[in-house]
C-alpha positions in Angstrom: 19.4 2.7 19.1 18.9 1.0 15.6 22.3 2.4 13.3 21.2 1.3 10.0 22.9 4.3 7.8 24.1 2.0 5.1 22.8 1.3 1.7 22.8 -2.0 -0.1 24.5 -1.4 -3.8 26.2 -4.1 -5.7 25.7 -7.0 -3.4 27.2 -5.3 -0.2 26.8 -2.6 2.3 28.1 0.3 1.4 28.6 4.2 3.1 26.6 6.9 1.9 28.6 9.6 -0.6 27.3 12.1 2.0 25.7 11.1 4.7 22.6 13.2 6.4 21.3 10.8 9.6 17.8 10.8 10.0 16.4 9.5 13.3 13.3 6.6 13.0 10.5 8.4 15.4 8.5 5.1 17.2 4.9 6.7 17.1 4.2 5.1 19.7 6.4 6.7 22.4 8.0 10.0 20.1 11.2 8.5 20.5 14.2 7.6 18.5 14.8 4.2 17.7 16.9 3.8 14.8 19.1 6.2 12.8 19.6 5.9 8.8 21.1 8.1 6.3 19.3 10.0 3.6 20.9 9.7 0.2 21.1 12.1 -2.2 21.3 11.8 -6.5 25.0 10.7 -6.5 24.2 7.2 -4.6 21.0 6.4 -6.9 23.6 7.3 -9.8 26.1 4.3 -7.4 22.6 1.9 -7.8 21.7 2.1 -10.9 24.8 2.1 -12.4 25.5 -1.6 -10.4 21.7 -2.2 -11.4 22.7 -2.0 -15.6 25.7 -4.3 -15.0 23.6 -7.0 -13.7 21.1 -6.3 -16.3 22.2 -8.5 -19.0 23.1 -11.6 -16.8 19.7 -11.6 -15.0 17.6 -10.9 -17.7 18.7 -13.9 -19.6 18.3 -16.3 -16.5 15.5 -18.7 -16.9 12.7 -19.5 -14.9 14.2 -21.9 -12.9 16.6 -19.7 -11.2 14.5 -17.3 -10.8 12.3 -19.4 -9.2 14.7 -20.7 -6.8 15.8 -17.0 -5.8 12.1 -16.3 -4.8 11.9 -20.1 -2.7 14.8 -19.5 -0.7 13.7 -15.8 -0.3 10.3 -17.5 1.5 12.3 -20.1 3.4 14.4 -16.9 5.0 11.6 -14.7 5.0 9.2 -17.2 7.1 12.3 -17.8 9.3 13.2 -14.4 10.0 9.4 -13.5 10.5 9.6 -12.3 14.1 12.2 -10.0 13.4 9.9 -8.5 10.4 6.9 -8.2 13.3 9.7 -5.9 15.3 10.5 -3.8 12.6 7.1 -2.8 11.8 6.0 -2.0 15.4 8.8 -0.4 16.0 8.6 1.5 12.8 5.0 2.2 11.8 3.1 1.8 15.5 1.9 -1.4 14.4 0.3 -3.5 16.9 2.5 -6.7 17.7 -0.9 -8.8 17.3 -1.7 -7.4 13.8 1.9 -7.4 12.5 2.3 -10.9 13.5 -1.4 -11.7 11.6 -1.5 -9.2 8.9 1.7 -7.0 7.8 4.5 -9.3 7.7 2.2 -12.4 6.4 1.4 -10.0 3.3 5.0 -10.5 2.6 4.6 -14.2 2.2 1.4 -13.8 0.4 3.2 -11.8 -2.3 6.3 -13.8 -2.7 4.0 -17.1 -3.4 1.6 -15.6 -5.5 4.3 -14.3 -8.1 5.9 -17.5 -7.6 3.2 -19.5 -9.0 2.8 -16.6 -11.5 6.6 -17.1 -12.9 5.8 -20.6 -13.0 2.5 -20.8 -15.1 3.4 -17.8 -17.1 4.5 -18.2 -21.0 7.1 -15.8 -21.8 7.5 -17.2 -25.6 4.1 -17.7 -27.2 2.9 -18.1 -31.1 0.6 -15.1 -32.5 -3.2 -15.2 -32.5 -3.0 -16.1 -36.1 0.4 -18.1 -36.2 3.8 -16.4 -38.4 5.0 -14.5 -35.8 6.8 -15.2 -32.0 5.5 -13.2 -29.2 8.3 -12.9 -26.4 8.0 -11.0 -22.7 11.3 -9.7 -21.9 11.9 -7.7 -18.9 11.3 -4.1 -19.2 15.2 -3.3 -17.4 16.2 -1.4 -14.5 13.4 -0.4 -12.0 12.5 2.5 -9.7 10.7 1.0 -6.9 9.2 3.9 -4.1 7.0 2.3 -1.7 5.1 3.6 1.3 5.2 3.6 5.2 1.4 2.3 6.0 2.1 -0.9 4.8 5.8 -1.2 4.3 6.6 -4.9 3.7 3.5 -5.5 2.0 4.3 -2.8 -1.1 7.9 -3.3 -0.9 7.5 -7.2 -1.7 4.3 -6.6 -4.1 6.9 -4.9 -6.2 10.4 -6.7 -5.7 8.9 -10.0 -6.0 7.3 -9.4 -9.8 10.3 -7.4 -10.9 12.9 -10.0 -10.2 10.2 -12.8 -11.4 10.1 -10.8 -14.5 14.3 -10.7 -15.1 14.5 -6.8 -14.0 17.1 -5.4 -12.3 16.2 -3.0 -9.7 16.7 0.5 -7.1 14.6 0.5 -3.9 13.8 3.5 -2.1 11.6 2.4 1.0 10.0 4.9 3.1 12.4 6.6 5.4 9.4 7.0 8.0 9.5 3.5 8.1 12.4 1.9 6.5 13.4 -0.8 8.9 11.3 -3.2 7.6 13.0 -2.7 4.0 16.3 -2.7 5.2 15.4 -6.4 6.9 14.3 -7.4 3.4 17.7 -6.6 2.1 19.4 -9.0 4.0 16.4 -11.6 3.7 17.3 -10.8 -0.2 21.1 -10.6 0.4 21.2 -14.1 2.4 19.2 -15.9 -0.4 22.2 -15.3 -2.6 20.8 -12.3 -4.9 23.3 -12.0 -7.4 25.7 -8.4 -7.4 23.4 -5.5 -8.2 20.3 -7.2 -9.2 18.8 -5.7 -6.1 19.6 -2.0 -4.7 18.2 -0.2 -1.6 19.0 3.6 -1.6 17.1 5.5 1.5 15.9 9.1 1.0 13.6 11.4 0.7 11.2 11.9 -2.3 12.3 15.3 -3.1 15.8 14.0 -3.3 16.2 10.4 -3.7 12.5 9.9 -5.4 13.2 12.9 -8.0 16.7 11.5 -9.0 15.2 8.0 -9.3 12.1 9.1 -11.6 14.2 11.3 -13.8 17.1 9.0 -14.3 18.1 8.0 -17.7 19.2 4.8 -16.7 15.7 3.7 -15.0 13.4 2.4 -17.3 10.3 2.1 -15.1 9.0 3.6 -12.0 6.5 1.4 -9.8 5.1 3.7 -7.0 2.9 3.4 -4.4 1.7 6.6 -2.5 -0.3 9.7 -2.2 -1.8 10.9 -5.5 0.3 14.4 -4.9 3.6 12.5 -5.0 2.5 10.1 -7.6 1.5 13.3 -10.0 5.4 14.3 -9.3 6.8 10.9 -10.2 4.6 11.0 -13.6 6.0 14.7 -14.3 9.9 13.8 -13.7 9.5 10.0 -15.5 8.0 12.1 -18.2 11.3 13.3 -19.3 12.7 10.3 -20.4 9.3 8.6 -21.4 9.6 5.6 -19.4 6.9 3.2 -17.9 5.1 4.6 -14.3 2.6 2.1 -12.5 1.0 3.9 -9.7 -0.9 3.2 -6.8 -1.8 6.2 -5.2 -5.2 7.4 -2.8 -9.0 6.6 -2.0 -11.6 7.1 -0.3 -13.8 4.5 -1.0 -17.6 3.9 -1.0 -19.2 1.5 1.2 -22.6 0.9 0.2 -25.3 -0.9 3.0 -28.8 -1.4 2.2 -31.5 -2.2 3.9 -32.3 -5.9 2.9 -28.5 -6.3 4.8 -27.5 -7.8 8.2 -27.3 -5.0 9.6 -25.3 -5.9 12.7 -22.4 -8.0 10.7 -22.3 -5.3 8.0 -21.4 -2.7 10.6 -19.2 -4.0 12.8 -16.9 -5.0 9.2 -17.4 -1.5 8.0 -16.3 0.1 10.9 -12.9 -2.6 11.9 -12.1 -2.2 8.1 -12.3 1.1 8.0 -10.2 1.8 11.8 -7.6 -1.1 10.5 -4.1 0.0 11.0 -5.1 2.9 12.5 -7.1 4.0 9.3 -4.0 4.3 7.3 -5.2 2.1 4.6 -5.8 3.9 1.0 -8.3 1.2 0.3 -10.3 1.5 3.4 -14.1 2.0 3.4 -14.3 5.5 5.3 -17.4 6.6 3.0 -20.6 4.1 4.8 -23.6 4.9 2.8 -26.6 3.7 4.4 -30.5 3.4 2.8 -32.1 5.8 4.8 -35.2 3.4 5.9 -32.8 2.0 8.2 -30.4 4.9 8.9 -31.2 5.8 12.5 -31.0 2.0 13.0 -27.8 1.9 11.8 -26.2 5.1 13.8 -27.1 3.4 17.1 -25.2 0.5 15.7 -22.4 2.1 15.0 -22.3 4.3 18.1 -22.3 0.9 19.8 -20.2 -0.7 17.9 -17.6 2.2 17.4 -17.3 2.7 21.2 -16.2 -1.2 21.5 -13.1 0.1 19.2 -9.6 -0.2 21.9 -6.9 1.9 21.4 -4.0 0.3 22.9 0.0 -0.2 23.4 1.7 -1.6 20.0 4.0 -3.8 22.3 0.9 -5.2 23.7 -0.8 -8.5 22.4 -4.5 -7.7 21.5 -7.4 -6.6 18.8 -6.4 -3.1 19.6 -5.5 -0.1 17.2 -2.2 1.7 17.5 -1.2 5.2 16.6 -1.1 6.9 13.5 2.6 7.5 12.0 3.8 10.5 13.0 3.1 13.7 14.6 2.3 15.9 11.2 -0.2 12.7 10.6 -1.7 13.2 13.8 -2.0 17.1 13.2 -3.5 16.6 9.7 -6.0 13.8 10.8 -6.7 16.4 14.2 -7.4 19.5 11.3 -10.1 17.0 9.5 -12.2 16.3 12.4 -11.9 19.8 13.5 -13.2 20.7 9.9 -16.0 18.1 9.6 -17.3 19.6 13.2 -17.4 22.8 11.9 -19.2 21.6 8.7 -22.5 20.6 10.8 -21.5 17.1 10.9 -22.8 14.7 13.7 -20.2 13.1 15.8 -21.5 9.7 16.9 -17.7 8.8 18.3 -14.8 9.9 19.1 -13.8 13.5 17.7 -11.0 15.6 18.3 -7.8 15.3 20.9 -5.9 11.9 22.3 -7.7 8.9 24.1 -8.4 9.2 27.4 -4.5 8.0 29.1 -2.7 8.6 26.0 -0.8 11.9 26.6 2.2 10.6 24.6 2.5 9.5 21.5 0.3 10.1 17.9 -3.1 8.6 19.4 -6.3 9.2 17.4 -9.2 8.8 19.3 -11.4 6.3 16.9 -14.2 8.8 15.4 -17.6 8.4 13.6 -19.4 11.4 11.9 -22.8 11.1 11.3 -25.3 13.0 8.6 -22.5 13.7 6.7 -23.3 14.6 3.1 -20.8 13.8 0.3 -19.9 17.7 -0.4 -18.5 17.9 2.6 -14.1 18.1 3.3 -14.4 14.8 5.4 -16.7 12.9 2.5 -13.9 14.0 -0.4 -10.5 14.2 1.1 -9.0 11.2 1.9 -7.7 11.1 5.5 -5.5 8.5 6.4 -6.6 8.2 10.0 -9.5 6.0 12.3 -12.3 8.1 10.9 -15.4 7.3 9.4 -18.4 9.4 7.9 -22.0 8.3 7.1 -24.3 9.8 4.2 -27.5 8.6 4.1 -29.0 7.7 0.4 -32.6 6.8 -0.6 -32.2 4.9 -4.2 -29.6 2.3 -5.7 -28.9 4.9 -8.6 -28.8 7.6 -6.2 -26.1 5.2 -4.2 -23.8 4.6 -7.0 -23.9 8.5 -8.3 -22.7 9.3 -4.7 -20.1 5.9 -4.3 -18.6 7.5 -7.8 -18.5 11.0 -7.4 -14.9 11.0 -6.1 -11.7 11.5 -7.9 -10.5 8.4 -6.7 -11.4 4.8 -8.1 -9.6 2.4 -5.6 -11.7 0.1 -4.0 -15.8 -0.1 -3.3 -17.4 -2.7 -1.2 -21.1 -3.1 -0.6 -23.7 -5.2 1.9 -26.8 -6.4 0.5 -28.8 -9.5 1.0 -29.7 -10.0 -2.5 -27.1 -11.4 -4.9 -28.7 -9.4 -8.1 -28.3 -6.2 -6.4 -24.6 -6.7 -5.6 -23.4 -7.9 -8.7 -25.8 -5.4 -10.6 -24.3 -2.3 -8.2 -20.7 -4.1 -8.5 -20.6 -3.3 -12.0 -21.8 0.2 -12.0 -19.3 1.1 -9.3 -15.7 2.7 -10.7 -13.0 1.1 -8.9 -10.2 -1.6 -9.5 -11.8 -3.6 -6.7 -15.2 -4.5 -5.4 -16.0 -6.1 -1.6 -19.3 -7.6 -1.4 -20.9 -8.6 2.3 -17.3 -8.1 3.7 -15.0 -10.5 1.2 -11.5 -10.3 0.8 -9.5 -11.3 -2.2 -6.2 -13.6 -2.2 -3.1 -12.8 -3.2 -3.2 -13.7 -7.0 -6.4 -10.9 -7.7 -4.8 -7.7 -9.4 -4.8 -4.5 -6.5 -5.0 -1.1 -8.5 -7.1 1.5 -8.8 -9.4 4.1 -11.4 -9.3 7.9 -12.1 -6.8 9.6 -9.4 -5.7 6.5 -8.1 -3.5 5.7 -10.4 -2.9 2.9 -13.3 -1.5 -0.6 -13.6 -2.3 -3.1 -11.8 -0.3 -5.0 -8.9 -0.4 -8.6 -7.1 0.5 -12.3 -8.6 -0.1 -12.6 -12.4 -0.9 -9.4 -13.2 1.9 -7.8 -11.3 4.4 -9.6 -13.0 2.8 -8.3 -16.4 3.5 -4.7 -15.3 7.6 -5.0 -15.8 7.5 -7.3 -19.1 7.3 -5.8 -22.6 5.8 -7.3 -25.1 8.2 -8.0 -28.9 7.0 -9.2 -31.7 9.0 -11.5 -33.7 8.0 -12.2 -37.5 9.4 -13.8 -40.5 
């Protein structure tokens, strides 16, 4: 058993004022494997009080420093890499395979990205006209509340700009999965971090979260979550009118026509959507498909879908691992129960635990088929290995349907002809666009439209998000 039930404040470890142990759950197996404390209002009070006295000294360091903070971050970081694959697995269900390849490496990718950003970025620059000094200063003490799906990866898309930026920070990582955040604190701690600069409080939203977006001493939230939680954070940061970015859900459009490979353009639409166990919020779990080659395409994906392993998390492989926890599993299980009973086609998978998985929060991989985009399982977005298809005859007709969502997070599309995808790639409302299976790197800004939030995260653009902007004339 993990004990992990400190919190870092100030530069050390420190007790909780009251503590309240909370067991770590491995989906994998439904056992314990680490124990932390939640905090309560009284040790975010501890943190952001230690966070205000380091205000001043940090903000006016220059870039250098900062820029040497975030190098020897990396150097620990890459070195302490295996122990980051661990934490994940242990925490999250991750399989080893894909948090060696994809989870921890995203922590890298962030760290560089703002590095280069802090670098090429001008904090003092004339006006467009000339008489006046435009300065970025950091915005002050941030809230940072990051999620469990992909811990390390939200948890350094936000530390890395904030400290880049001169701000002064409170962490509250997931406490599904908060391992992984707890390692960054010593990564941060053994880089020499100066006293309270950086500040890791676990909790609970209700508790920890509340306190953090209503504090008077925070002056920016930066979450990342489910657009129910991130409504709550807007509500409680309202108070004291400070600065929310947001990240919150999808369920985003994937758009195939016909003139398409057909074969490629599935087998990425269904491994991007099942990815981490589905528990993406930009994932592609909406596949529109031109219906001249729609019955082509359901055999595919039948085919194709079947081919998709379920597997042990400690085990080296291309398989998926669980979803996060057993309410996860019960809400992802009430979906597919719902989209049955809705009239829509299963093509794979459907409801229960893979064949040989009695324990743990197993979701058998599942395809629904004639789905229309009315239905539960088109508009609510599910956060597990499930996938619906919605036929569509016309390009307008596509788009109407890709946009007829509340949430604005990501689209992709397939199409053979280059007009057609940048001509539907502008029409489509989300922060990001996927064409014929691209991915972006790590200096292209992530956020999303409508209900899935505001502000932008990732390299240059990230680092924007906690500077504001003075004017200086005469």
């Amino acid at each position: 058993m993990i004990e992990k039930r400190q919190f870092y404040i100030g530069g050390a470890w420190v007790n909780p004022v009251e503590p309240r142990d909370l067991e770590v759950i491995n989906p994998a197996t439904e056992q314990p494997v680490a124990v932390i404390s939640l905090g309560g209002a009284v040790d975010v009070d501890r943190a952001v009080a230690a966070a205000r006295d380091a205000f001043p000294s940090w903000a006016e360091t220059g870039v250098d420093e900062r820029a040497a903070l975030l190098e020897k971050i990396i150097e620990i970081y890459e070195r302490r890499a295996p122990e980051m694959d661990e934490a994940i697995r242990l925490e999250m269900g991750a399989p080893v395979t894909f948090a060696r390849e994809q989870q921890t490496p995203s922590g890298t990718g962030h760290l560089q990205s703002t590095l280069e950003a802090l670098r090429a970025h001008e904090f003092e620059r004339p006006s467009p006209r000339g008489g006046s000094l435009l300065r970025d200063e950091p915005i002050g003490i941030c809230g940072l509340i990051t999620p469990w799906n992909w811990p390390i990866n939200q948890i350094v898309a936000k530390v890395a700009p904030a400290l880049a930026a001169g701000c002064t920070l409170v962490l509250k990582p997931s406490e599904i999965a908060p391992l992984s955040g707890l390692l960054f604190a010593e990564i941060v701690h053994e880089a020499g971090c100066p006293k309270g600069v950086f500040n890791l409080v676990n909790g609970e939203g209700p508790g920890v979260g509340t306190a953090m977006s209503a504090h008077p001493g925070i002056d920016m939230m930066s979450f990342t979550g489910s657009t129910r939680a991130g409504i709550a954070v807007s509500q409680s940061a309202a108070i004291t009118v400070k600065r929310v970015a947001l990240e919150l859900g999808g369920k985003s459009p994937n758009l195939l026509f016909a003139d398409a490979d057909l074969e490629s353009a599935i087998r990425f639409s269904i491994e991007s959507c099942f990815s981490n166990s589905g528990q993406s919020c930009d994932a592609p779990t909406r596949l529109f498909v031109q219906r001249e080659v729609y019955d082509e395409v359901l055999e595919l994906a039948a085919r194709i879908a079947s081919g998709i392993a379920v597997g042990d998390p400690a085990e080296e492989g291309d398989h998926i691992g669980p979803v996060i926890s057993e309410l996860q599993f019960e809400r992802i299980q009430g979906h597919i129960d719902r989209g049955v009973a809705d009239g829509a086609r299963l093509l794979a998978g459907g409801p229960g635990k893979p064949e040989g998985f009695e324990t743990g929060y197993f979701v058998r991989p599942t395809v629904f088929a004639d789905v229309t985009n009315q239905m539960s399982i088109a508009r609510n977005e599910i956060f597990g290995p499930v996938l619906v298809i919605i036929p569509f005859d016309t390009e307008d007709e596509a788009i109407e349907m890709a946009n007829d969502t509340p949430y604005g997070l990501a689209a992709y599309l397939q199409t053979g002809n280059p007009e057609r995808a940048l001509r539907v790639a502008r029409k489509l409302r989300a922060g990001s666009i996927y064409i014929n299976g691209e991915s972006p790197d790590w200096d292209v800004p992530f956020g999303g439209y409508k209900q899935s939030g505001n502000g932008r995260e990732y390299g240059q653009f990230g680092l924007e998000d906690f500077l504001e902007l003075k004017a200086i004339t005469g």
